[in-house]
Structure formats: C-alpha cells, structure tokens
VEXRODO-742344 format. One line per field, with one value per residue (C-alpha): residue in three letters; y, x, z; residue number from 1. Coordinates in steps of 0.1 Angstrom, whole numbers, plus 5000, padded with zeros to 4 digits. Each point is the difference from the previous one (the first is absolute). Layout:
! residues N
resn: ALA, ...
py: Y, ...
px: X, ...
pz: Z, ...
resi: NUM, ...
***
This chain:
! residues 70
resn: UNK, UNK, UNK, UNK, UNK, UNK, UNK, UNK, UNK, UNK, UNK, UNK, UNK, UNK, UNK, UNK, UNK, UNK, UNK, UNK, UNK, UNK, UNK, UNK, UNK, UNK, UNK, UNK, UNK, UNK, UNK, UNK, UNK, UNK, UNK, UNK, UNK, UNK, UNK, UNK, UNK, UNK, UNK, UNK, UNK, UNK, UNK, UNK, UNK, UNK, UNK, UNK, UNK, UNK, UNK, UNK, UNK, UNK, UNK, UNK, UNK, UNK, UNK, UNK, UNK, UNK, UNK, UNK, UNK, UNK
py: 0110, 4996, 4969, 5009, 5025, 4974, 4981, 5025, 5013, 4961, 4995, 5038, 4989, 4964, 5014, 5025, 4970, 4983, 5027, 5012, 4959, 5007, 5030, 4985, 4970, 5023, 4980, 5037, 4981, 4988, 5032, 5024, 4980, 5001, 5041, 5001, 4978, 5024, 5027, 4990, 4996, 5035, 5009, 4992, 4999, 5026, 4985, 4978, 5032, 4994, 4963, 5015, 5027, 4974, 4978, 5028, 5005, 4967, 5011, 5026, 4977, 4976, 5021, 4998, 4963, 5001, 5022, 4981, 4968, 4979
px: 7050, 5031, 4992, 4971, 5021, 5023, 4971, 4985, 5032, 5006, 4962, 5011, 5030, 4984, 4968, 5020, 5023, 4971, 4985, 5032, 4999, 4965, 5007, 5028, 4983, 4971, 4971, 4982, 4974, 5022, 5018, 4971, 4992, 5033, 5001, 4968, 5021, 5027, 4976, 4982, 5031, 5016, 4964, 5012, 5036, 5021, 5030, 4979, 4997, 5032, 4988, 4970, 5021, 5023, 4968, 4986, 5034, 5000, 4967, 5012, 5029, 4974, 4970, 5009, 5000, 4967, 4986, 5010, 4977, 5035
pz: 9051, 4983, 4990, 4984, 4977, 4988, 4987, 4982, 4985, 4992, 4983, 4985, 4978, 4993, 4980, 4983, 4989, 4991, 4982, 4981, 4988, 4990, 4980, 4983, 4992, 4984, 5025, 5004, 5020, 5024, 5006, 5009, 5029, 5014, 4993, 5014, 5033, 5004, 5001, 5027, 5018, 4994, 5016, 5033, 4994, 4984, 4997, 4970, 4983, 4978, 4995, 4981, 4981, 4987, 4990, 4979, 4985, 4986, 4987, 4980, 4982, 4989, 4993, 4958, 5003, 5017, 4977, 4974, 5007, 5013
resi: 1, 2, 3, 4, 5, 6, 7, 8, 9, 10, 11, 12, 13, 14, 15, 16, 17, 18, 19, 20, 21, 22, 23, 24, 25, 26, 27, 28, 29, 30, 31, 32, 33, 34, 35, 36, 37, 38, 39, 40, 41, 42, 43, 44, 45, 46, 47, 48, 49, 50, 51, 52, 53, 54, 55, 56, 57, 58, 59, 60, 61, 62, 63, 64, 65, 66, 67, 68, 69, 70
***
C-alpha cells in the first residue's frame, strides 16, 4: 500500500513539472491536459491537492500573456 503512495506522489510532482514547463513555455494545449491529470489524481488522493493549487497558481501569473494572443 505504501508503495502505491510513493507512485502516485512521484507521477504527482512529475505532471506538475511537466505542466509548470508547459505554462512557461505558453503550449496552453498541452497544459490543460496535464491540470486536467492532477485533478483526477487529487480525486482519490488528497495529498495531490497542493499539486493542483500550485498548478492554478501558475495560471494566474501567466493568464495576461494568454490573454494577450502569446
């Protein structure tokens, strides 16, 4: 059971890297699938829950660029 944890705390921080590289990087389409990841896995695991409130901070930073056409 433990095991399982690790795993999904490991596949946790790796799509929010991913998805912070995304952001930065301005690929919008490539980063709402990966918010859409970590959702799902806050679903069944809490602990992801700061995962996805760190994603939508980035969101916030980077929502004039965005709305800019960059």
């Amino acid at each position: 059971m433990v095991h399982r944890f690790e795993i999904r705390r490991s596949l946790e921080h790796e799509v929010l890297r991913l998805y912070k590289q995304a952001v930065a990087e301005r690929r919008w389409e490539v980063a709402e699938p990966l918010m859409c990841a970590l959702e799902q896995l806050a679903k069944f695991d809490s602990a992801c829950k700061a995962a996805v409130d760190q994603a939508y901070l980035c969101i916030g930073r980077h929502s004039n660029e965005r709305g800019n056409g960059e």
